[in-house]
Each structure stands twice: as C-alpha cells, then as structure tokens.
PATIGU-286439 format. One record per residue (C-alpha): residue in one letter; x, y, z. Coordinates in steps of 0.02 Angstrom, whole numbers, m for minus. Layout:
# residues N
NODE  rest      xx      yy      zz
NODE     a       X       Y       Z
...
END
This chain:
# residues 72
NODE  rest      xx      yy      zz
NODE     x    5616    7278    3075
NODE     x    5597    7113    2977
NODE     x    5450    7051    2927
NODE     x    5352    7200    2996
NODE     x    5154    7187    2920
NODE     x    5047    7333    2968
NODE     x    4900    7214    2943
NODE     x    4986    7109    3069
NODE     x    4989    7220    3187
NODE     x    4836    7302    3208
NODE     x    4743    7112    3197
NODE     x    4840    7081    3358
NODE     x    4786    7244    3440
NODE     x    4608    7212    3365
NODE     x    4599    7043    3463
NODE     x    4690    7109    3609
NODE     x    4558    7240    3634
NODE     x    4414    7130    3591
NODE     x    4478    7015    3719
NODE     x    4493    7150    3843
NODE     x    4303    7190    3809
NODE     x    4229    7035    3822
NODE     x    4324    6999    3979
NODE     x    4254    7147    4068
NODE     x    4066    7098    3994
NODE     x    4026    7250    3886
NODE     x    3956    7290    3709
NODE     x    4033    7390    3579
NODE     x    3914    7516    3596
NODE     x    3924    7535    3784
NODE     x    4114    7535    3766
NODE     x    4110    7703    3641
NODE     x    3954    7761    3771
NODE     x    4092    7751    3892
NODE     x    4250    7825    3817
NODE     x    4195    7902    3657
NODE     x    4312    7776    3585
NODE     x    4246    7677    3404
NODE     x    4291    7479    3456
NODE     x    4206    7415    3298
NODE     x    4328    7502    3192
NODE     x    4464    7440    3317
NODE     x    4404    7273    3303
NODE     x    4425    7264    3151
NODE     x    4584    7297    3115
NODE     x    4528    7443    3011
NODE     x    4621    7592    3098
NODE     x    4791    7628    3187
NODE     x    4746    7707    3341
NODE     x    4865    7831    3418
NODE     x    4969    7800    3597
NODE     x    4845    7933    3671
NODE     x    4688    7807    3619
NODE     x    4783    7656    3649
NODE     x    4813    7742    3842
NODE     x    4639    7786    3879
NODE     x    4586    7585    3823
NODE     x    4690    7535    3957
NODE     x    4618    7658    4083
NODE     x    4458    7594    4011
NODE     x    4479    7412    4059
NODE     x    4588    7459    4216
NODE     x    4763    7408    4166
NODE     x    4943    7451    4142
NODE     x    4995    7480    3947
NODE     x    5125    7328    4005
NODE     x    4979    7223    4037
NODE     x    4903    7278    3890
NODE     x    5053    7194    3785
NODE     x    5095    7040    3898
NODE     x    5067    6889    3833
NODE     x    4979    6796    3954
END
C-alpha cells in the first residue's frame, strides 16, 4: 500500500463516525449509553477500533458497512 498513514486513517473514520452522530442528533454520552461503545476516543482518532466495533456503529446509526465507506 503506498502512502498508507495510520493517522490517516483513523482521522477519516473519526469524522466519518462523528458525522454519522451528529446526523442522527445524539451526544457522545448517549451514544456509549446506547452501545457501550467510547465515541470520544473514536473521535478522536485515538484508537483503531476492531471490524466487530466498526459493525455494531453501523447497526447503531442504521446502515450498511458499504454505506458506512461511500463517499457521498
């Protein structure tokens, strides 16, 4: 992979999910009420969550890991 950053990557999955949040009008905190799940730490960019946590996000905010990665 060229010009693969780790850092990158997990900024763009920070915003994704913070995106995702704010679209369906929750808090952080009422976000981990709901799944258990830590969004601040997601947020930012802090931890690499696992295809298991990334999953249960999308069940979260009601959509398909594909949707998860489009674009638009």
């Amino acid at each position: 992979m060229e010009n693969f950053s780790k850092e990158a990557a997990l900024l763009e999955l920070a915003k994704r999910v913070k995106e995702l949040r704010k679209l369906k009008g929750v808090s952080q905190q009422n976000a981990y009420n709901d799944t258990g799940i830590h969004f601040a730490r997601i947020e930012q960019g802090k931890i690499d969550i696992s295809h298991t946590t990334l999953h249960r996000i999308c069940e979260y905010f009601e959509i398909s890991l594909k949707e998860f990665f489009d674009d638009n």
